[in-house]
KEKOLLO-639279 format. One record per residue (C-alpha): x, y negated, z negated. Coordinates in steps of 0.5 Angstrom, whole numbers, padded with zeros to 4 digits, always signed. Last residue first. Layout:
XYZ
...
***
This chain:
-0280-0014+0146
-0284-0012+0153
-0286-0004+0152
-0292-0006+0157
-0295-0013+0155
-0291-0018+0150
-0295-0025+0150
-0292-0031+0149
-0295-0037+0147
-0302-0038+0148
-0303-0030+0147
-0309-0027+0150
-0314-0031+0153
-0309-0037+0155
-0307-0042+0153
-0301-0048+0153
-0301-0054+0149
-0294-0053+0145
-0289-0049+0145
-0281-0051+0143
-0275-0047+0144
-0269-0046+0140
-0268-0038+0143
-0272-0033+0148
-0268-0028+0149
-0272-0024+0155
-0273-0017+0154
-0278-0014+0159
-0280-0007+0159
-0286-0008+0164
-0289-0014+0162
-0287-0021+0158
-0292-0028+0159
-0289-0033+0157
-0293-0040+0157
-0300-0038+0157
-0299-0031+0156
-0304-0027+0158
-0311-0027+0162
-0313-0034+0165
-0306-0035+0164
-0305-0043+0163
-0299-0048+0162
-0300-0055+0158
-0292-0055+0155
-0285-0050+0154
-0280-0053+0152
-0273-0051+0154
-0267-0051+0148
-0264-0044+0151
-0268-0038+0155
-0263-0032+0156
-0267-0027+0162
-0268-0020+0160
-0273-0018+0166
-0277-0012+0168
-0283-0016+0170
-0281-0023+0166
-0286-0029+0168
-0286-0037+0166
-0291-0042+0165
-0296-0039+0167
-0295-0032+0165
-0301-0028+0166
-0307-0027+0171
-0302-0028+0177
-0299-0021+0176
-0304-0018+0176
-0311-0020+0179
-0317-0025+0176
-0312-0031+0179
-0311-0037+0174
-0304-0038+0172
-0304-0044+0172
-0297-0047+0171
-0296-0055+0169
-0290-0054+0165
-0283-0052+0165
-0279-0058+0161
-0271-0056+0161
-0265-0055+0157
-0262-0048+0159
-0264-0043+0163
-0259-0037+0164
-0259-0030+0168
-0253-0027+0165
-0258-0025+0160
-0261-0019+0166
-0265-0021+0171
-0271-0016+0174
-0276-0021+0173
-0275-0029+0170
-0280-0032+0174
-0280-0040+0173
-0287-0044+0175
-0292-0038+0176
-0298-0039+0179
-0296-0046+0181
-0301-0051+0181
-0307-0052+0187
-0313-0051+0181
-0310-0056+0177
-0314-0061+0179
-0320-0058+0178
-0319-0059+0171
-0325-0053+0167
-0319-0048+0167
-0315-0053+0163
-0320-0055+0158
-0318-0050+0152
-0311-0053+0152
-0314-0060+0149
-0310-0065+0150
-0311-0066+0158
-0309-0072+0162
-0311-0069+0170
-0306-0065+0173
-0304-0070+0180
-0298-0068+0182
-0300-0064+0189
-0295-0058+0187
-0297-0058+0180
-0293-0053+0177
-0286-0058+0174
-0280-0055+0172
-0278-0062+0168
-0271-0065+0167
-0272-0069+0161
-0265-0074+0160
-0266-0078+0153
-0269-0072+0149
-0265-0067+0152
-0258-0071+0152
-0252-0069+0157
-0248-0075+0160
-0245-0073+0166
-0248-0078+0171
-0244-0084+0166
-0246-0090+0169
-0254-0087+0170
-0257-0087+0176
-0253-0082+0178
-0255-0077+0173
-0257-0076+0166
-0257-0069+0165
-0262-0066+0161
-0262-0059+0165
-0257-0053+0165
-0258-0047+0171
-0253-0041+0170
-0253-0036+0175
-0250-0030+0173
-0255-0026+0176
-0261-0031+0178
-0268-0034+0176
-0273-0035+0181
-0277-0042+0181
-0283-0041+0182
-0287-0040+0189
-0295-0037+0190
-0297-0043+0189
-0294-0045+0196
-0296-0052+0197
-0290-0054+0201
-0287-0048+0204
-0280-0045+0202
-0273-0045+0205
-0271-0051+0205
-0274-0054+0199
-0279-0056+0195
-0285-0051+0193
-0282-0050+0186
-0283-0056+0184
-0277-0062+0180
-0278-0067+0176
-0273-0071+0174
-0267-0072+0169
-0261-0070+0173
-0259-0061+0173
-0252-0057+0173
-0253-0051+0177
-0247-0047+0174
-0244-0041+0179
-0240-0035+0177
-0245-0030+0181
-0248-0034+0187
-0251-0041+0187
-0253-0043+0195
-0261-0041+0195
-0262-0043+0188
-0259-0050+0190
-0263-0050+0195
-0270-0049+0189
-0267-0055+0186
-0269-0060+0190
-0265-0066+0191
-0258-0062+0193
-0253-0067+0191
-0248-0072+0194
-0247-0077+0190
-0248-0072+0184
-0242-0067+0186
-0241-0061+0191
-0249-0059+0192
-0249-0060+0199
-0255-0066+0199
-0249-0070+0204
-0251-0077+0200
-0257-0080+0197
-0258-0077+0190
-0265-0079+0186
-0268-0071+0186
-0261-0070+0183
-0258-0062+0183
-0251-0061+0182
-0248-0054+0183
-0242-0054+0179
-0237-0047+0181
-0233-0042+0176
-0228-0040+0176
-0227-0032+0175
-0220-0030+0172
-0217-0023+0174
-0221-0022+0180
-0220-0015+0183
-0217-0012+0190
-0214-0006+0193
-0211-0005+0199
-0209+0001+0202
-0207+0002+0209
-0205+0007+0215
-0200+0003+0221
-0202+0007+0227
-0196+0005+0233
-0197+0007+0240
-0200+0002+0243
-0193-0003+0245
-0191-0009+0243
-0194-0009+0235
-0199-0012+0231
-0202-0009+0224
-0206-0015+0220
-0208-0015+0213
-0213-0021+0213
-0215-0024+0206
-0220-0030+0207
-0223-0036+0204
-0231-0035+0202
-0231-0037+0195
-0224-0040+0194
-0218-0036+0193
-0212-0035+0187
-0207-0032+0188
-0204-0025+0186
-0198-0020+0187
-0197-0012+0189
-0194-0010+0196
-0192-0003+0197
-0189-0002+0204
-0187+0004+0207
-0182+0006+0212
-0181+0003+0219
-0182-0005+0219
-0180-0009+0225
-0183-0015+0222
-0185-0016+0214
-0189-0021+0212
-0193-0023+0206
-0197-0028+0203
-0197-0032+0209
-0194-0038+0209
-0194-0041+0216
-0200-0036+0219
-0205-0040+0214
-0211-0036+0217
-0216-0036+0210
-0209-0032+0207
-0205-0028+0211
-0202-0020+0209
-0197-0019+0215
-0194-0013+0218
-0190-0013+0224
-0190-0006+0227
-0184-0001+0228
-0187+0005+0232
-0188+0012+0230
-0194+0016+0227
-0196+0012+0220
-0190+0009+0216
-0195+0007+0210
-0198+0000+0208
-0199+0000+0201
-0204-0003+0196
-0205-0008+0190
-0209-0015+0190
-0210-0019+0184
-0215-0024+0184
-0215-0031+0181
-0222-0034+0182
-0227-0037+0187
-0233-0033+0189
-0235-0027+0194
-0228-0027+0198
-0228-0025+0205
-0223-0019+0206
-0220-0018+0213
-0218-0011+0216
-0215-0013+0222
-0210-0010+0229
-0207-0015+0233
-0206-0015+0240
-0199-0012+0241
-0201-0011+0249
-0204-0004+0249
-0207-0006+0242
-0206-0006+0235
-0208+0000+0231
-0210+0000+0224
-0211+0006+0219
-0215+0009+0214
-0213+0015+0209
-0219+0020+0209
-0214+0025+0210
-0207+0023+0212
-0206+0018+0218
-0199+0020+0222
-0203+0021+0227
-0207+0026+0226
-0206+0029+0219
-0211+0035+0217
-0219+0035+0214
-0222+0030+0217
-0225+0025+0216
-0219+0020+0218
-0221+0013+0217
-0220+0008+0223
-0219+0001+0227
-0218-0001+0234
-0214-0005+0237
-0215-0001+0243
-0220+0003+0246
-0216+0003+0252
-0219+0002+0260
-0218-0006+0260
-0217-0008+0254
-0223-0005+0249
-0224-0007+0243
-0225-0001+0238
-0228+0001+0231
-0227+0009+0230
-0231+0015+0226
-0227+0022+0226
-0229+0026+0230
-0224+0031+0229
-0218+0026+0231
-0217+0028+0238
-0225+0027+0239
-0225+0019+0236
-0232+0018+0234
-0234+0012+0237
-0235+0005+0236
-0235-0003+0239
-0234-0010+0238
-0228-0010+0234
-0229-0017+0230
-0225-0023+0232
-0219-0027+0229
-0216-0032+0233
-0209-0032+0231
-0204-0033+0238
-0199-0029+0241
-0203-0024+0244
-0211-0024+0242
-0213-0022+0235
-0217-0016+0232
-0224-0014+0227
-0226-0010+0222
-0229-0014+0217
-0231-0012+0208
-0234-0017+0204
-0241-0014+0203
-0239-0007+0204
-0240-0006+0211
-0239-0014+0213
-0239-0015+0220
-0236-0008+0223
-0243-0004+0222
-0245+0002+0221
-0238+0006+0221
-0236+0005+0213
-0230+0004+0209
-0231+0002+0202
-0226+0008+0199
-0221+0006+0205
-0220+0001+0202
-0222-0002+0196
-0227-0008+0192
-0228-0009+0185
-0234-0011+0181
-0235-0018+0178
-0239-0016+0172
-0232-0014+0169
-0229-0021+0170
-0231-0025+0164
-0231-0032+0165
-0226-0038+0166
-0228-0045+0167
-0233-0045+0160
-0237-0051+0160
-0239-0052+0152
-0246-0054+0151
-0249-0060+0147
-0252-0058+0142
-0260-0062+0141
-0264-0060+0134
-0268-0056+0132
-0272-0051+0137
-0275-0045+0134
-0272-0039+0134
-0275-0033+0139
-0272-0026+0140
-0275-0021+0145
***
């Protein structure tokens, strides 16, 4: 654990691009898999279109296809055919034009549509590269098409009877779509496909939190900002920045936690970066960053009625307080992309005989290594260990330019390193 103590307020930097490496890349056929056509691999749909129009739907059933050594299939039924359909070859010879372990899609009896769809899992820049092959016979249309934009879509190439590479890039937003699309006028056409795909840039997504915004409370901008901080949680992936107004905040508010749940903190993310001290809407300029003018408070105490207490050694004898969070920040199984920057976290009462809420009131590591910038960290308690920051199961958390003060517990007011934690 490094710790360095605060000095002075540095307005962070707001990146626009970041590091790609972490963002994984996503491949057909080595990502199919038959036991869902929804989302096998987390971004990956099976699916079809009717005739003459573009109405995208998931292939609904599955068999193995016996002509094919039992290779695994999703199929639409239309009348008594199992087509559209779309299949891997896990064989070990060709059938059907489809080479082992290749993928292929087939359209239906009457040209409808066969769909491999890619949903994207952020906004950036990416690259996408594969080959559509020749298949067994047939000369089908082929298209690429971004989030369903049939007027320009990204490729096209009709009455197509040889193979067709493609390479090129384009920027996407989270959860736009890739459909690589096979249609035909008769049945008999397999189209087997690579495609690989891998972002260049991230962009990275503002999430904003305001406990005094009025508007759509979606995240998108300060007027219509989430007011609970906890929702912004719940919507922030990878790549995103969860900007914060001065307020107070709990951990139990929210629409997916339960009021007076002590048992609730506020779960630091992956790749998710949580910045506080902003001045908000009910400032002239929101975007202003000051840590000592802007507080944003991760507060514990849930029915907010903590006893004016100066002396840390007195906090167990506050019957006030007996309804705090356990934990007000839990940091656990993070690693340091996991970012909180600019915050005060006080008001956890750790005060359960049992382990893990024994320790760490203000905030707790189990096997975590979250980075913890500019945070104060004031009158929390531990009635075992680590008032403030309590560290257990081969934690390493970055803990830098951050003020302590006012907090208690048996061991470790401050901070306490337990169970190989450094």
């Amino acid at each position: 654990m490094e710790i360095l103590k605060l000095k002075k307020f540095c307005p962070i930097l707001l990146l626009m691009l970041v590091s790609t490496t972490s963002f994984g890349q996503w491949s057909m056929p080595n990502n199919f898999q038959d036991i869902d056509p929804t989302n096998p691999n987390g971004q990956w749909s099976y699916g079809w279109s009717p005739v003459s129009t573009w109405n995208f739907q998931l292939l609904d059933s599955f068999y193995c296809y016996s002509a094919a050594e039992d290779s695994p299939t999703w199929y639409h039924l239309v009348g008594s055919t199992k087509l559209p359909a779309l299949w891997k070859n896990t064989g070990s010879d060709t059938h059907f034009g489809v080479d082992p372990q290749q993928i292929s899609l087939h359209p239906g009896p009457n040209g409808e549509s066969a769909v491999l769809r890619w949903t994207s899992p952020l906004t950036g820049k990416i690259k996408i590269q594969g080959q559509f092959y020749e298949g067994d016979f047939g000369a089908p249309n082929l298209f690429i098409v971004q989030d369903s934009n049939f007027n320009n879509p990204l490729l096209h190439q009709a009455n197509c009877s040889i193979n067709l590479p493609f390479d090129f890039e384009t920027v996407v937003d989270k959860n736009g779509t890739l459909d690589f699309l096979v249609c035909c006028a008769f049945s008999g056409c397999n189209v087997p496909l690579d495609v690989n795909i891998s972002f260049l840039e991230i962009y990275k997504t503002k999430i904003y939190v305001d406990e005094n915004a009025s508007g759509s409370n979606n995240g998108i901008s300060w007027n219509n900002a989430y007011i609970y901080l906890q929702d912004a949680l719940a919507n922030a992936d990878k790549g995103d920045e969860i900007l914060v107004a001065q307020g107070i905040y709990s951990p139990d508010q929210g629409d997916e936690v339960n009021s007076g749940d002590r048992e609730v903190s506020f779960c630091l993310v992956n790749g998710v970066e949580i910045y506080g001290g902003y001045a908000g809407i009910t400032e002239s300029d929101p975007d202003e960053r000051n840590l000592v003018e802007y507080k944003s408070i991760l507060s514990g105490d849930l029915s907010k009625n903590d006893s004016k207490i100066s002396n840390p050694f007195e906090f167990a004898n506050d019957p006030n307080r007996i309804e705090n969070s356990y934990h007000v920040v839990k940091g656990s199984d993070t690693d340091e992309t996991a970012i909180l920057d600019g915050f005060v976290i006080t008001g956890g009462f750790a005060d359960d005989e049992n382990w893990p809420n024994s320790n760490g009131g203000g905030m707790i590591n189990c096997s975590g290594k979250p980075t913890i910038l500019n945070c104060t960290f004031q009158q929390n308690y531990a009635i075992s260990r680590g008032g403030a920051v309590s560290n257990d199961s081969s934690s390493f958390a970055r803990i830098m330019d951050c003020f302590f003060f006012c907090n208690y517990a048996n061991i470790g007011g401050a901070i306490l390193n337990n169970g190989q934690s450094k």
